[in-house]
N, C-alpha and C positions, 0 to 999 in steps of 0.2 A: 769421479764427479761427473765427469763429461757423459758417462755411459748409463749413469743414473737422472742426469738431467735435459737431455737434448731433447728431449720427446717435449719438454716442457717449452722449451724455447720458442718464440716466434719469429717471424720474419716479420718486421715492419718495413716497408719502402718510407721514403719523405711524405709520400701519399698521404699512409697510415699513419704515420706518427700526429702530422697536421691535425688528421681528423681524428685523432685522439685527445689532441690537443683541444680543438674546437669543442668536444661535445663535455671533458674537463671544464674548461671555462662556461661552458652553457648551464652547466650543473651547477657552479660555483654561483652563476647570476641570479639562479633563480632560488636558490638557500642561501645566500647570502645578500647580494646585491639590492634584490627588490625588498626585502624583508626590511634595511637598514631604512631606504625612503618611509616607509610604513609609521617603523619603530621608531623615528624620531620627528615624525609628525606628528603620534601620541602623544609621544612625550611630550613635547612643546606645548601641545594644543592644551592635551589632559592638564597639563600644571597652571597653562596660563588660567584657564576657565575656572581647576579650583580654588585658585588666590584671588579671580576678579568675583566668584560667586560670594566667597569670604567676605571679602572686604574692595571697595571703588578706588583704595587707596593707589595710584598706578606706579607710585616710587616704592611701597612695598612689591607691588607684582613683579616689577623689574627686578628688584634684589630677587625674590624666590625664583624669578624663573632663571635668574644668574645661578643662584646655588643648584637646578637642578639640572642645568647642562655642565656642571663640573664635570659629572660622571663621564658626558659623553665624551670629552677633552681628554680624560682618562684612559677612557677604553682607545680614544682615536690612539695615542702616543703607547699604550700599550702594545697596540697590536700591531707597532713596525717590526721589531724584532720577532714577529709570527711570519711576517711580510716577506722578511730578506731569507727567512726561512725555507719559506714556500718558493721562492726564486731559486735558493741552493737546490730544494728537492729538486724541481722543476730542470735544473740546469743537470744531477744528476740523472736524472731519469733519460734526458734527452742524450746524452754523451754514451749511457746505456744501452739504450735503445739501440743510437748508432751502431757502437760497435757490435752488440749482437747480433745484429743487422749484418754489417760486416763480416761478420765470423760465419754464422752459417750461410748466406747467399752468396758470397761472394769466395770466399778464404777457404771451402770445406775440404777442397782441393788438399790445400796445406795445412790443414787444419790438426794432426796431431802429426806436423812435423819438426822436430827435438827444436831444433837450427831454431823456428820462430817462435815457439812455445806459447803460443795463442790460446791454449784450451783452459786449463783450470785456474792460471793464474788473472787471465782477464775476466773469470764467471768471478773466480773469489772476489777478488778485487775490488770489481766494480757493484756484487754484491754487499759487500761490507761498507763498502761507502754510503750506501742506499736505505739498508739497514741504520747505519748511525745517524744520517739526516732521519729516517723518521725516527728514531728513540727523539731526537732534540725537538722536532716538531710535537710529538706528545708531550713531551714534558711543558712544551709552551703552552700549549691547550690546554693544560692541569695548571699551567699558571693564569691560562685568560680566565678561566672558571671562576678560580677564587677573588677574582681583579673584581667579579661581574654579579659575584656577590655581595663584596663589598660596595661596589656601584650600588647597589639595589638599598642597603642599607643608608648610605649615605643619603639616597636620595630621600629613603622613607624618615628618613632624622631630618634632613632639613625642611621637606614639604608637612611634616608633621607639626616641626618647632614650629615652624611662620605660620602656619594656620593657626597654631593654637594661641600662639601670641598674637595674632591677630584679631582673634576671636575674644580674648581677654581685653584687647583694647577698645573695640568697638564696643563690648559688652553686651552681644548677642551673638546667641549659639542656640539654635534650634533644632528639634532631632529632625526633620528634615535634611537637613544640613551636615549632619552626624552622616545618615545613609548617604548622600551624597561624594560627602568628605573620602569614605568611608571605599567607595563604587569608582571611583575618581584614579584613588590611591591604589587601587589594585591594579587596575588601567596601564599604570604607567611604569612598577614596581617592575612586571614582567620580564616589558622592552629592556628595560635597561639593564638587569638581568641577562640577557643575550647579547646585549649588545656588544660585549669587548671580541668575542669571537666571529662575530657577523661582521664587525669592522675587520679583521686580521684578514675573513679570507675574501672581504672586498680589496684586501690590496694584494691579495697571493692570486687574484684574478687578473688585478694590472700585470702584475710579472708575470704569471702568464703568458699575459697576453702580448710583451713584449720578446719572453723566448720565441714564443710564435712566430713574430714579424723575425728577429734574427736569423731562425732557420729557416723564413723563404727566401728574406736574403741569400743568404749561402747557394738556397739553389739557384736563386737566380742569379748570383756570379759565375757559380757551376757550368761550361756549356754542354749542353743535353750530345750526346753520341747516341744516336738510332741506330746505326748500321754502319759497320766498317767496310769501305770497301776498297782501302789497299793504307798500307803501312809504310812510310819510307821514311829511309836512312839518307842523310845531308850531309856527307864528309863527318860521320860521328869517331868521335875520339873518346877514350876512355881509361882512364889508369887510375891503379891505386896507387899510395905511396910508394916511389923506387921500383913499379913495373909496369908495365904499360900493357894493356888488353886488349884494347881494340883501335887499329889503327886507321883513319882515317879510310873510315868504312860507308860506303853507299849503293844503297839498294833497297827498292820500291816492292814490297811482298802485297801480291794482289789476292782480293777472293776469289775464293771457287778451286784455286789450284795446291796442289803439294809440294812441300821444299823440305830437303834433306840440307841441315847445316852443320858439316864435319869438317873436322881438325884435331890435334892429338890434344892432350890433357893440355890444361892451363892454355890453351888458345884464344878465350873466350867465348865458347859456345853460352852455356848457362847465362855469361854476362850478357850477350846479346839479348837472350828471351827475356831477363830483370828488367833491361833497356826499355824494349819493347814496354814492359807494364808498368813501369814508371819507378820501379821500388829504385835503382839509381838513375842519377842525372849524367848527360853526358858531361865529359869535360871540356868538351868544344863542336861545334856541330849540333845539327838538331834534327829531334824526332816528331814526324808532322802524320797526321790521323787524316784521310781523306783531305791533306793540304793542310791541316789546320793542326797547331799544339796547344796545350794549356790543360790536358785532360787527368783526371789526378786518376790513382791506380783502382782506387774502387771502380768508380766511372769506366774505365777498361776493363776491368772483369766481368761488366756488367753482359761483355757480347768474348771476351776470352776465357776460356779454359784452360788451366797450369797446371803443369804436372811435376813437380821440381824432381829432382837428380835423387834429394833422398827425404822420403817419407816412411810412415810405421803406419799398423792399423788399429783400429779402436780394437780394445776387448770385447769379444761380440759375435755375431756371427755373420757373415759372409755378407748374408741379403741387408744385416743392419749397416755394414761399414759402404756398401756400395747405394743404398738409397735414403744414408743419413740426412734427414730434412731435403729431399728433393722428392718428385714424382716419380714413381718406379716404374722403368722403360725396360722394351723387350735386352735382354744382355747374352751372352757366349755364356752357357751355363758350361758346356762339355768339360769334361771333367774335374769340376767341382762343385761340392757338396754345399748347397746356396744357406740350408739350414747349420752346414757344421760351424765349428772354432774355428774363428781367422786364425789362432795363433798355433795350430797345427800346420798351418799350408806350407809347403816350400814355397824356396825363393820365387823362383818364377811363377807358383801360385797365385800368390802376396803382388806380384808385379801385377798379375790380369786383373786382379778385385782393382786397385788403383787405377787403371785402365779404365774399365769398367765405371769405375764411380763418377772417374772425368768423363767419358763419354755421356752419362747419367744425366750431367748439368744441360745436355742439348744447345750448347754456346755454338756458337757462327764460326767462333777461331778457335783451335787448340794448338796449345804449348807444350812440347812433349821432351820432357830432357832425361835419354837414355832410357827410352820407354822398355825397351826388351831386353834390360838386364837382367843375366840370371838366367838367362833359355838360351836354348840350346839352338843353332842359325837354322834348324826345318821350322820351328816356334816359332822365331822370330819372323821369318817372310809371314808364315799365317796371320801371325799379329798383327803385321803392318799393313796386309793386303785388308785386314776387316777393318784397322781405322780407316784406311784412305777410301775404301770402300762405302764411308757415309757420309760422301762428297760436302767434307764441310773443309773448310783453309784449315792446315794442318802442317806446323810447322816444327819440323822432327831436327831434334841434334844429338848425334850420336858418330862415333867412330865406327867406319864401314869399310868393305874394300870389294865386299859381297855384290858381282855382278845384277845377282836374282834381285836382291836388297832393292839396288840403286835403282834398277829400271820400274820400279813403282811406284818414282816419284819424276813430278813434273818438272822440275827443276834441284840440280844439286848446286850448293854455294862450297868452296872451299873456305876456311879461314886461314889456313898455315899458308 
C-alpha cells in the first residue's frame, strides 16, 4: 500500500489546509450562497406579480405566495441532514489531512516501524472513513434532487391552481395574460428546482466555516516552537508499573553540541529520548523547551529528528526509502547501490539507509538510539564521525566503552 501510494500523498502544514479550507468555502459561496439570494428573490417577486397581474385580490396573493414558499421551507429542513453531512466530511477530511501530515512530515523516521504501525493501517483507515462519508453525501444529493423536483412540481400545481381559479373567478383571461402566465411560471419553476441543493451546501458552507475557526483555534492554543535551543531535564522521574526508569534525572542538553547517553540495557536510555518528544509523560519532574513546556510531539518533531532502536525499510529501493516525501540531499553513497533492493542490504547496510534518511529531514536536533548496530567498531567511529560532523545537536544512546567512540562527542552522560 504504502509503496504504491506515497508518491500520492501530500504534505499540508495548518497553513495549507486553512487555505484549502478558504478557497472550499469561497467555491461553495459563489455556487451556492449567492445563487440562493437570487433564487428566492424570483421566486417571491416572479409569484407575487403573477397573482397581483391575475387578480388585485391581496388575500388571495397572500395565500399563493404562501403556497409557493412551501417549497422553500422544504428544501431549507431538507437540506440539514446534507448539512451535518458536509460537517462529518469536513471533519473527516481535516483529521486526514492531519494525520497524513503527521505521517509523512513529521513520523517518516518511524514510519514503517512494526512497534507503531502507522503506515497502511492509518491510509486504510482513515481512507475508508472518507470514502463512506462521501457514498452518504451522494446519496443525499440523489435525495436533494428528487426533494427539488417535487418542489418544482408543487410549486407549478399550486401557482397553476390559484391562477386558474382566479382567473375563473374574476372572469377574465386574456391571451396576453396566458403568455404572461405562461413567462412568469417558468421564471420561477427553475429556482426552486435547485433550490434544495443550493440550500444544503449553504449550510455545508457554515460547517465549514466553523471547522475553520476550530482549527485556528487549536493553533492558536498550540505554542509555536521556532528553534530549540536547549532541552532540560527538572529532577524527571519515570516508571512503568513495578520498575522504575529513570531516576530523578537533570540535565540541560544545549544546541550546537554532541552527547553520548550510555548505560546497559533496561537503563533507560530510549525512555529518555520518548521523554524528550513527548510520546511519554514524566511521572514527576518536568520537561521544559528553551524554559518553557506544553509542546505536543508533533510540534517537536517539527525541529527533531528520531531514529528509534528498531525500524525496517520500505520495499523499494535505496534512494526511494531514504528520500521518501523529503528533498533529496547530498548522502554517503560508498558502498551502496542507491538504485538496488533495500531488502538485499545487510544489517549494517539497512542501518546506513536509516541513517541516511534521518539525516535527509535536515532537523536542527537528532535522536539516535543505537545508531551503529550491526557494524563492525572501524564502521561505527566512521559513522559517528560523518553524523557529528554536520554540526547539528545530536544526541546518541548507545552502549560504548570505545575510547576512539567517546572522544567524538562533546559530552558523555552515564545513566547506570
Amino acid at each position: 500500500m504504502i509503496r504504491q501510494n506515497y508518491k500520492d500523498f501530500h504534505q499540508h502544514s495548518s497553513a495549507e489546509y486553512l487555505a484549502m479550507l478558504s478557497a472550499n468555502m469561497e467555491t461553495i459561496k459563489e455556487e451556492a450562497f449567492d445563487p440562493i439570494c437570487r433564487i428566492v428573490s424570483l421566486t417571491v417577486t416572479g409569484t407575487g406579480a403573477l397573482i397581483i397581474m391575475i387578480s388585485c385580490n391581496w388575500i388571495l396573493t397572500g395565500i399563493a405566495l404562501a403556497v409557493a414558499l412551501i417549497p422553500l421551507y422544504i428544501s431549507y429542513r431538507a437540506g440539514k441532514p446534507l448539512a451535518l453531512l458536509n460537517k462529518e466530511a469536513a471533519d473527516q477530511q481535516a483529521r486526514f489531512v492531519e494525520r497524513a501530515q503527521n505521517l509523512l512530515n513529521n513520523h517518516k523516521d518511524i514510519l514503517v516501524s512494526k512497534r507503531y504501525e502507522f503506515a497502511n493501517g492509518l491510509y486504510e483507515k482513515q481512507s475508508t472513513s472518507l470514502e463512506e462519508a462521501a457514498l452518504k453525501k451522494r446519496k443525499c444529493v440523489q435525495t436533494m434532487s428528487w426533494i427539488g423536483a417535487l418542489n418544482a412540481l408543487v410549486s407549478q400545481l399550486g401557482i397553476g391552481c390559484a391562477g386558474g381559479w382566479i382567473a375563473i373567478q374574476t372572469g377574465t383571461l386574456t391571451a396576453g395574460q396566458v403568455v404572461v402566465f405562461i413567462q412568469l411560471l417558468n421564471y420561477i419553476i427553475e429556482p426552486v428546482t435547485e433550490l434544495p441543493a443550493l440550500l444544503s451546501r449553504q449550510s455545508g458552507v457554515v460547517q465549514l466555516a466553523k471547522t475553520m475557526e476550530e482549527t485556528l483555534k487549536e493553533n492558536r492554543d498550540s505554542p509555536a516552537l521556532l528553534q530549540i535551543d536547549s532541552i532540560g531535564f527538572d529532577h524527571v522521574c519515570f516508571r512503568f508499573p513495578g520498575q522504575e526508569i529513570l531516576k530523578d534525572f537533570s540535565y540541560t542538553f544545549l544546541s550546537g553540541r554532541s552527547y553520548l547517553v550510555r548505560a546497559p540495557s533496561d537503563f533507560g536510555k530510549s525512555t529518555l529520548l520518548q521523554l524528550i518528544l513527548g510520546i511519554h509523560e514524566p511521572s514527576s519532574g518536568r520537561i521544559v523547551y528553551n524554559g518553557k513546556s506544553g509542546y505536543t510531539t508533533d510540534a517537536l518533531l517539527e525541529n527533531i529528528a528520531w531514529m528509534p532502536q528498531s525500524q525496517e525499510l520500505l520495499h523499494g529501493t535505496v534512494e526511494e526509502n531514504i528520500t521518501f516525501s523529503s528533498v533529496y540531499q547530498k548522502m554517503d553513497r560508498v558502498a551502496i547501490d542507491f538504485k538496488g533492493n533495500a531488502d538485499i542490504l545487510s544489517g549494517g547496510q539497512k542501518q546506513r539507509v536509516i541513517l541516511n534518511r534521518i539525516l535527509n529531514q535536515n532537523k536542527d536536533w537528532i535522536l539516535l538510539d543505537e545508531p551503529t548496530a550491526g557494524m563492525d567498531p572501524g564502521l561505527q567511529e566512521r559513522v559517528l564521525r560523518s553524523i557529528l560532523g554536520s554540526k547539528k545537536t545530536c544526541i546518541v544512546v548507545m552502549h560504548t566503552e570505545e575510547e576512539s567512540v567517546l572522544s567524538l562527542f562533546d559530552e558523555i552522560i552515564d545513566l547506570s
